[in-house]
N, C-alpha and C positions, 0 to 999 in steps of 0.2 A: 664708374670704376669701383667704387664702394661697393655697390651692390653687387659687383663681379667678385671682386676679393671676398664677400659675405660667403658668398655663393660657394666659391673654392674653399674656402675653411669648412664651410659644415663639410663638402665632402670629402675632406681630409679625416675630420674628427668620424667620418663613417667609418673610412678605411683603417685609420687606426685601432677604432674599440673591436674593428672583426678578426685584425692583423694578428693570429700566431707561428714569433720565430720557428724558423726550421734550422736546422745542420745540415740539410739536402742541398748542392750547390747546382745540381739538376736543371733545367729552365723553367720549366712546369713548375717548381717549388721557390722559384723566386720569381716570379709573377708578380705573387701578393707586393713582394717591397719594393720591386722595378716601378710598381705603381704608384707606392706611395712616395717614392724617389721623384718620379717624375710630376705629380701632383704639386710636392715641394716646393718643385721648378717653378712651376708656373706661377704659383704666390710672389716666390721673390720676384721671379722675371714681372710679373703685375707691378712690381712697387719699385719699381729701376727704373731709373730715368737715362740717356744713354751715357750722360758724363760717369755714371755709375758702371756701366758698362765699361767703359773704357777701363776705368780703376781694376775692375774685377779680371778683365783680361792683362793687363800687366802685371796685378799679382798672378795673375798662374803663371807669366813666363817666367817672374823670379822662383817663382818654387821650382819648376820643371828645371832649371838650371843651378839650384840649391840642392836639390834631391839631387841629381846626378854626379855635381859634386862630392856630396859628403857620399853616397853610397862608394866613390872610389876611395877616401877618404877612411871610409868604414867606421866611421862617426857614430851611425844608429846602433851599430849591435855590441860600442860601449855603452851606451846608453843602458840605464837601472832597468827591470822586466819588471819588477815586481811592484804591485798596486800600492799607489801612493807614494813610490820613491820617485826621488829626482835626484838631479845631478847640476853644480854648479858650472857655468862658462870654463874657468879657472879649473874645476877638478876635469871634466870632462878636456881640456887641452893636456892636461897633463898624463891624461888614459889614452889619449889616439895620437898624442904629439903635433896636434895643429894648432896654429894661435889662438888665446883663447878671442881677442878682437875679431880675427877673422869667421871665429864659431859664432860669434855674435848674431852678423850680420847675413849669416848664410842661415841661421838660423831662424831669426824673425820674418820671415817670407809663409815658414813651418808652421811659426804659432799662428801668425792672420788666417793661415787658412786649415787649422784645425790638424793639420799633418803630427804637428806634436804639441805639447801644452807648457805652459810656463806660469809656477806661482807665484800670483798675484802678491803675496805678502816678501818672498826672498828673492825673486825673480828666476828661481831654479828652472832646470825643464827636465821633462816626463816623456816618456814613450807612449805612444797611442796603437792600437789597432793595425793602424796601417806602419808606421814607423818600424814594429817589430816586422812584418807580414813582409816589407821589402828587404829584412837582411838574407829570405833566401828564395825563393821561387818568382814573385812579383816580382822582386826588384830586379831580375835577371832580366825577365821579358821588360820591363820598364826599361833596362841600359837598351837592349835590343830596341825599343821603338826612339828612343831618343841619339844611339848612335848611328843606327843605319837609316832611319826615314824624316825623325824630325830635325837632323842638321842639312842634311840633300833639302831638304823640305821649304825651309828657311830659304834658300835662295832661288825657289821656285820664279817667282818674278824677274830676274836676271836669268834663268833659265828661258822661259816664253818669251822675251823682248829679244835675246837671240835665236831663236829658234823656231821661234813664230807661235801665235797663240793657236795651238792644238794639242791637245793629249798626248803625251808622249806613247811610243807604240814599238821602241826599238829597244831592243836587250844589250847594244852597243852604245846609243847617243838616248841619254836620258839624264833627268836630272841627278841622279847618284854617280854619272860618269862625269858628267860636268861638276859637281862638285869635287870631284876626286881628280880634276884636269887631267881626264882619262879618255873623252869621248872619239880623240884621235889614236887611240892605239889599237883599235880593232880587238879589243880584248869584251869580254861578255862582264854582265854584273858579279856574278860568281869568281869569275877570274882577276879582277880587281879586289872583290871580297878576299879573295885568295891570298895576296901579298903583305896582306896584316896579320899574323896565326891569329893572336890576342880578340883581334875585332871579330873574325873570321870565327872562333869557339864562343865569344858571346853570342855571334848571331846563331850558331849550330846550338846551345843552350836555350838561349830566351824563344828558337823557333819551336823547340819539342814539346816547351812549357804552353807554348798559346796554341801548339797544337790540339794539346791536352784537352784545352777545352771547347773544343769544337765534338761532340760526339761523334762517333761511329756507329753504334750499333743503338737497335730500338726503331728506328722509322721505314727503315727497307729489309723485309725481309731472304737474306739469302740463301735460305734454305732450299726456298725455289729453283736454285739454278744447280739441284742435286739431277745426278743425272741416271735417267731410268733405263730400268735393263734394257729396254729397247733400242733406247739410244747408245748405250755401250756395246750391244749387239752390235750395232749398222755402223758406227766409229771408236772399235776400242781404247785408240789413243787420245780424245776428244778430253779437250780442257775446258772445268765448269767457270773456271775463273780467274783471269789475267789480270794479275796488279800492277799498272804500267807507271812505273817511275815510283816503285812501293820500298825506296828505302832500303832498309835493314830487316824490314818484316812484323813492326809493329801491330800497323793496321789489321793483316793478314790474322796475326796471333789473335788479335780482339775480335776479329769477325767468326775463324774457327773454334774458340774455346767457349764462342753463345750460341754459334749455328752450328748444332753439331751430326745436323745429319749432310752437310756438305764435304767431301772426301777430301782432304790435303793430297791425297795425289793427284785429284786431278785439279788440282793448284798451282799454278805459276806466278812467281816472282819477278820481274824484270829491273834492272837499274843498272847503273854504269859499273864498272869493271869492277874500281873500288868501294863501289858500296854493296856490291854482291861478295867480293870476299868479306868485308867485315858481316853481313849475315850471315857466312858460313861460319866464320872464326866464334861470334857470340852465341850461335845457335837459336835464334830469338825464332822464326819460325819453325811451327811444328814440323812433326817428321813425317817425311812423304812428299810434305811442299818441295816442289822442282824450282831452282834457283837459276836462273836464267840472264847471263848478262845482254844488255840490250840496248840502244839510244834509241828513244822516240821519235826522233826526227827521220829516221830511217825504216826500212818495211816490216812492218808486223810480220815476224816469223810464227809465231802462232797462229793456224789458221783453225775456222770455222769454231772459235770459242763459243760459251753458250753468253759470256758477257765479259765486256774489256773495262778495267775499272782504274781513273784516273779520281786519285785522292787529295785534296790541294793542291793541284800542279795548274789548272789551270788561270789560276787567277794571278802566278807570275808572270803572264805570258799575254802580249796584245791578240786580239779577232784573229786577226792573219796569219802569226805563230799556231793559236791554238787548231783553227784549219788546217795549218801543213801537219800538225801532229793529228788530227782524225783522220785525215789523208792517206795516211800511214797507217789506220787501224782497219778502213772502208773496204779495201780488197780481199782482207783476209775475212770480212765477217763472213754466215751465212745467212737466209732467211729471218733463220729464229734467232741470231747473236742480238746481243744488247752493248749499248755503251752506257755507263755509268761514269754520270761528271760530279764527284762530292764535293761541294763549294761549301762559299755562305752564298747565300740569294736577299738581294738590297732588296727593301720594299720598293713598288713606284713612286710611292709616296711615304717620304722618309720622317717618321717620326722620333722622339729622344727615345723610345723603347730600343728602336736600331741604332742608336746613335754612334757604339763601338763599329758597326758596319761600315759606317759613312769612315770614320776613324780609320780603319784598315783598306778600304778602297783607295783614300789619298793617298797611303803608307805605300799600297800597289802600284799606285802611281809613277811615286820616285822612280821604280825600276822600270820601267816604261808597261808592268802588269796593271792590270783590274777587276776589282767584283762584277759581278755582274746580275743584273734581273734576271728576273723569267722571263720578259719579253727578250733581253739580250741573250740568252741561252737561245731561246727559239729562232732569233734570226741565227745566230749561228751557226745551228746543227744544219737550217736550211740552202743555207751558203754551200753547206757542202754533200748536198742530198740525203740527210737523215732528217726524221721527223720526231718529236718528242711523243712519246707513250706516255709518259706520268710524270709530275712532280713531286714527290716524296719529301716530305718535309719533318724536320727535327720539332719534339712538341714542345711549344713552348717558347723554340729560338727561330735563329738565323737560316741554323746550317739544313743542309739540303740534299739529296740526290735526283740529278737530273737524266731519267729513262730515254734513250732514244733509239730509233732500229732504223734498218733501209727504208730510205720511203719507197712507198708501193709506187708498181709503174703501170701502165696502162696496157 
């Protein structure tokens, strides 16, 4: 074991003296620290025994349950900014109006694990990196995994003892419905989400924010799917590209304003009633894009597109869902159509570099959705007679776009 831990420190002391900071939040440019993150890991994980383990996981549940706390709380963003201030128990209860005992103790969860700090000499506490970083974007998507996946999540094992041990797969009866003693009213995850506004706009916030960082553009070029006079010749109403369940028009806007030799009009939008008048009302897709309401579960009125493009929608949604919606896409293609599935793609073999992967797949879970591989993409599309043309992959990360056409027949 000595000689192992020798071993991982000199290659830590490599990675460190070659290691310079970036500002790039890119994946490619945080490599260098992912690694030295996960290097880290491995020393400590070397020198833990599992009673240690046990300790280290019960502090992170007081924390995740102190954090979400005080962020309702809104504890942190009384809290001093500026380097080397602190603030006492006593004055900070009297800045946010919560007991100072009670700040105490929700507190100390914070310091053990470096969340915020506390001086040694007055016993003040200090804002950290992360402490401030959750008063407004992180902390958003942080309520987001902690009110909608890691409370449902928790009672996962009371979930599977009724229900039997298998993957939930239903957008009705699933562990977020059982937790919400919902799974008998025939209503869907969305429509339960629905009856909270409150819960209902954190999860519409904290999902835009972790959208955020899944890229779009850079790995698949869509410039390719411009289409040539010939083709406009022989179909002049011929769409280059079908955004199927595209929201508001985000994605769209990102893909047009880098790939700009691909036409907005021959660009379609699809999504349900109300979320097509709000992209008319905000204007977020450019001009030309065709705004088209639509449910995927029903028949692709767009036909012979040059490519149908689903952007995180499928990994809400179990194998069998996501079948009946390419079902819906399959008649309309032609020859040359494409489907494009933008996910995250799990490794087979899951290492801490993917470890938010694993993180968000359980999270899919709850809703009876999930990530999926490359091998589970390919049985998929062959489930329902398409074959994969490529894996396009984000550099550096997770995320991915997965190519498929008609498979050829005989």
């Amino acid at each position: 074991m000595a000689g192992d831990l020798v071993s991982l420190v000199n290659e830590l002391s490599q990675l460190a003296n070659n290691y310079v900071p970036t500002t790039s939040h890119d994946a490619a440019s945080l490599a260098p620290k992912a690694a030295l993150v996960s290097l880290t890991r491995k020393i400590m994980h070397s020198l833990m025994d599992p009673g240690m383990m046990v300790q280290a996981h019960s502090l992170q549940m007081a924390e995740l349950v102190s954090i979400r706390t005080l962020l309702d709380l809104k504890v942190f963003e009384k809290m001093p900014v500026e380097e080397g201030k602190t603030i006492s128990a006593r004055e900070l209860s009297e800045v946010s109006g919560v007991q100072d005992a009670l700040l105490e103790r929700l507190l100390r969860p914070l310091v053990a694990s470096g969340f915020i700090t506390q001086s040694s000499n007055d016993g003040t506490y200090g804002s950290t990196k992360f402490s401030q970083a959750y008063t407004s974007f992180p902390g958003m998507f942080f309520t987001l995994m902690f009110d909608h996946f890691l409370q449902p999540m928790t009672d996962l094992p009371k979930y599977l003892a009724k229900h039997g041990a298998v993957e939930p797969t239903s957008f009705y009866v699933n562990p977020y419905s059982d937790y919400h003693n919902a799974s008998d009213s025939g209503l869907t995850t969305w429509e339960i989400m629905s009856k909270d506004p409150e819960k209902l706009k954190t999860f519409q916030l904290g999902l835009k924010i972790g959208d955020n960082l899944v890229p779009i553009i850079g790995y698949y070029d869509f410039n390719q799917l411009k289409l040539t006079e010939e083709e406009l010749q022989k179909t002049p109403d011929r769409a280059a590209l079908v955004d199927i369940g595209g929201g508001v028009g985000n994605t769209l806007k990102k893909v047009l304003d880098e790939y700009r030799q691909l036409d907005p009009g021959n660009v379609v939008l699809q999504d349900q009633t109300d979320v097509i008048a709000m992209a008319e009302k905000e204007k977020i897709p450019p001009e030309g894009v065709k705004l088209m309401e639509h449910d995927f579960w029903t028949e692709q009125p767009v036909k012979g597109a040059k490519a149908y493009f689903f952007r995180r929608v499928f990994h809400d949604y179990s194998d069998e869902l996501c079948a009946k919606a390419l079902n819906q896409v399959i008649p309309a293609m032609a020859a040359d159509s494409r489907v494009l599935i933008a996910d995250m793609l799990l490794p087979e073999i899951m290492t801490d570099k993917e470890a938010h992967t694993a993180a968000l797949d359980v999270a899919c879970m709850v809703m009876g959705g999930k990530e999926r591989t490359e091998a589970d993409f390919r049985k998929l599309f062959d489930s329902v007679g398409l074959e994969v043309v490529q894996i396009h992959r984000a550099p550096g990360g997770a995320a991915g776009i997965v190519e498929g056409k008609l498979r050829a027949t005989a």
